[in-house]
C-alpha positions in Angstrom: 114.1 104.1 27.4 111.6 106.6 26.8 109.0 105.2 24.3 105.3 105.2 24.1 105.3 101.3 26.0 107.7 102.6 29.5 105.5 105.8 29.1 102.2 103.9 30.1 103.9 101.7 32.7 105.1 104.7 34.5 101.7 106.1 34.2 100.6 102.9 35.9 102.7 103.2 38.8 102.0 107.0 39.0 98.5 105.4 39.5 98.9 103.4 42.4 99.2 106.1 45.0 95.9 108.0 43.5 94.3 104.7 43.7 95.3 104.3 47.7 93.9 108.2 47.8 90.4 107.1 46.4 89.8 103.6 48.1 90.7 105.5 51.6 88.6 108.5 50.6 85.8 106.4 49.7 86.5 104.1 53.1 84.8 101.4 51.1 81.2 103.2 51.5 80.8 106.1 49.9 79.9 104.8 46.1 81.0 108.0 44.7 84.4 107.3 45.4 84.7 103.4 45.2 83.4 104.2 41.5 86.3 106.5 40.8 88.7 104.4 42.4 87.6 101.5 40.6 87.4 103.2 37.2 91.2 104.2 38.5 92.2 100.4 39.2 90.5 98.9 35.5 92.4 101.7 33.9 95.6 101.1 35.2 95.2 97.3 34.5 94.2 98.6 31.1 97.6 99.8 30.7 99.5 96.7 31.1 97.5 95.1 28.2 98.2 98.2 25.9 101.7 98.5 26.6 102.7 94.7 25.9 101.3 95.0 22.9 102.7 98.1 22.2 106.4 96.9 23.4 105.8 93.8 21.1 104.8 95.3 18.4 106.8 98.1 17.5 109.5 96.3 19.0 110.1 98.3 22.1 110.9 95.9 24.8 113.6 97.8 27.1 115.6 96.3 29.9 113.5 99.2 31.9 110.1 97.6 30.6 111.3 93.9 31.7 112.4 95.7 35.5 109.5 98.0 35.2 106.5 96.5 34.5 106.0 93.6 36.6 106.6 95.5 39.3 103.9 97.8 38.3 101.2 95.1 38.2 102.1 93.5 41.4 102.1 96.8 43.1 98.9 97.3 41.6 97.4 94.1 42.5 98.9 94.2 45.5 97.8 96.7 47.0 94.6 96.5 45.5 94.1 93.2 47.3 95.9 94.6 50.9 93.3 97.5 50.7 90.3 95.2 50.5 91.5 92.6 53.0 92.0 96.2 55.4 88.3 96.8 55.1 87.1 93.0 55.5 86.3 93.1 51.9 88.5 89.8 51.5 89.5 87.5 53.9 93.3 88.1 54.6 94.4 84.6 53.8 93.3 85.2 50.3 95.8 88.0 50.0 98.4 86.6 51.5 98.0 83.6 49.6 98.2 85.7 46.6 100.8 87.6 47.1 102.9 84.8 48.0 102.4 83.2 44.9 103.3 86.6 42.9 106.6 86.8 44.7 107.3 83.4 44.2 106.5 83.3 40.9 109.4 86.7 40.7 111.6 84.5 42.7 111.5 81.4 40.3 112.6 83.3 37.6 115.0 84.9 38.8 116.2 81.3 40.0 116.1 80.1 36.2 117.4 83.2 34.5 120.6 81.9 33.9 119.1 79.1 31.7 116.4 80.6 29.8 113.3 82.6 30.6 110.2 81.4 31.6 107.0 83.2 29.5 104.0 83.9 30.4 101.4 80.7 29.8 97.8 81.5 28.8 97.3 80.2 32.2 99.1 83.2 33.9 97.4 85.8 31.6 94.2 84.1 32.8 94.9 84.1 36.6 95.5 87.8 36.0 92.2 89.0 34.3 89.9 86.9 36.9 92.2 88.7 39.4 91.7 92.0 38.0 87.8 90.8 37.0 87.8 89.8 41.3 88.7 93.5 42.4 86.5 95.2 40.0 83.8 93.8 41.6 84.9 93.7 45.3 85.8 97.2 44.5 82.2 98.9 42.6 79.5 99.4 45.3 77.6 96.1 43.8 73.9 95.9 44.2 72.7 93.9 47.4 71.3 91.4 45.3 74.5 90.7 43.6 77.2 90.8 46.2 76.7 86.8 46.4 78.5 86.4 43.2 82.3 88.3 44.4 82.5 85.3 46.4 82.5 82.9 43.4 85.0 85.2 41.4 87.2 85.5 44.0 86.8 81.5 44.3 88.1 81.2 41.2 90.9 83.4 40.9 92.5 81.8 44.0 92.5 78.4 42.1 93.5 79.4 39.3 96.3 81.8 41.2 97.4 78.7 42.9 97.1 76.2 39.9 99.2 78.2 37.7 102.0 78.9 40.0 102.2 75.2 40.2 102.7 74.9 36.8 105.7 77.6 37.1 107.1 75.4 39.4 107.5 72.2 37.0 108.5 74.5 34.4 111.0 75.9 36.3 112.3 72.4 37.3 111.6 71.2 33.4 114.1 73.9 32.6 117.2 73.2 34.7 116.9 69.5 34.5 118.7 69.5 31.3 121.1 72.2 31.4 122.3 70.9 34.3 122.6 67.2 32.8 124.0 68.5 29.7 126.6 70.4 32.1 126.1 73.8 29.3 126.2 77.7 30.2 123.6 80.2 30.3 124.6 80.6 26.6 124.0 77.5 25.6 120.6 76.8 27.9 117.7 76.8 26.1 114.8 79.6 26.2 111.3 80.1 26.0 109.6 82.9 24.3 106.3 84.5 24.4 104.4 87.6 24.7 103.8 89.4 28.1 106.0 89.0 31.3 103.1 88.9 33.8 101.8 85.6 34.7 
């Protein structure tokens, strides 16, 4: 279990209470501490790129790395996207709506797991850099002449959020249908592989 790829997702969760510390230090307007807490938030989303590729790689993937690491970059996002919504920075709907799809995304493979496993889609990887990109910028004390755009990014990320958790849905029911017509076992059920497990 202890390997280079479960060392950075551990450091990733380590992360997310210094992150709180910083955005509640900076109270969303002192710029000296949104910058550090937004340099915290891009590194730790750093991380989950790194250790994929690590885990893939050198052929590290541990049943602690499939537990562990999703729920590092939800708890990440997460509360990344509960701390902006707590000062007004994002409408609360937005968040909600986002973290609803997250979960239900968890909840949908968990619901298929016994016929295959359902990979992350370029779409998912996607919807999870213009979410990162959206609370990089909602985060850095953006020039006045510029704060416009977050709206746009954010804009994006919540159709491509919802989109892609769509498309989890008719993969989800793509997946069953024929296991369950062919009347075979989780042994027998076919599965889908690719790199990644966010999405």
């Amino acid at each position: 279990m202890v390997n280079a790829a479960n060392a950075l997702t551990a450091l990733r969760l380590a992360l997310v209470p210094v992150f709180i510390g910083l955005v509640v230090a900076s109270d969303m307007v002192h710029p000296g501490w949104r910058v550090a807490a937004c340099l915290t938030f891009a590194f730790a989303s750093m991380t989950d790129l790194v250790d994929g590729w690590i885990a893939r790689r050198y052929a590290l993937v541990t049943s602690f790395g499939k537990v562990a690491d999703p729920i590092a970059d939800k708890a990440l996002t997460g509360t990344a996207l509960v701390l902006l919504s707590w000062y007004d920075r994002i409408p609360w709907w937005i968040t909600v709506l986002i973290l609803a799809r997250e979960f239900g995304v968890t909840l949908i493979r968990f619901w298929v797991i016994r016929y295959g496993v359902i990979a992350a889609s370029r779409g998912g990887k996607a919807k999870t850099a213009v979410q990162i990109l959206a609370i990089v910028w909602y985060l850095w004390p953006v020039p006045a002449g510029l704060v416009g755009v977050g709206p746009w990014i954010l804009a994006v990320a919540v159709v491509v959020t919802v989109l892609t958790g769509l498309d989890y849905v008719v993969r989800a029911l793509r997946l069953r249908r024929p296991v369950r017509a062919a009347g075979v076992g989780a042994s027998d059920a076919r599965t889908e592989h690719a790199g990644g497990s966010s999405g």
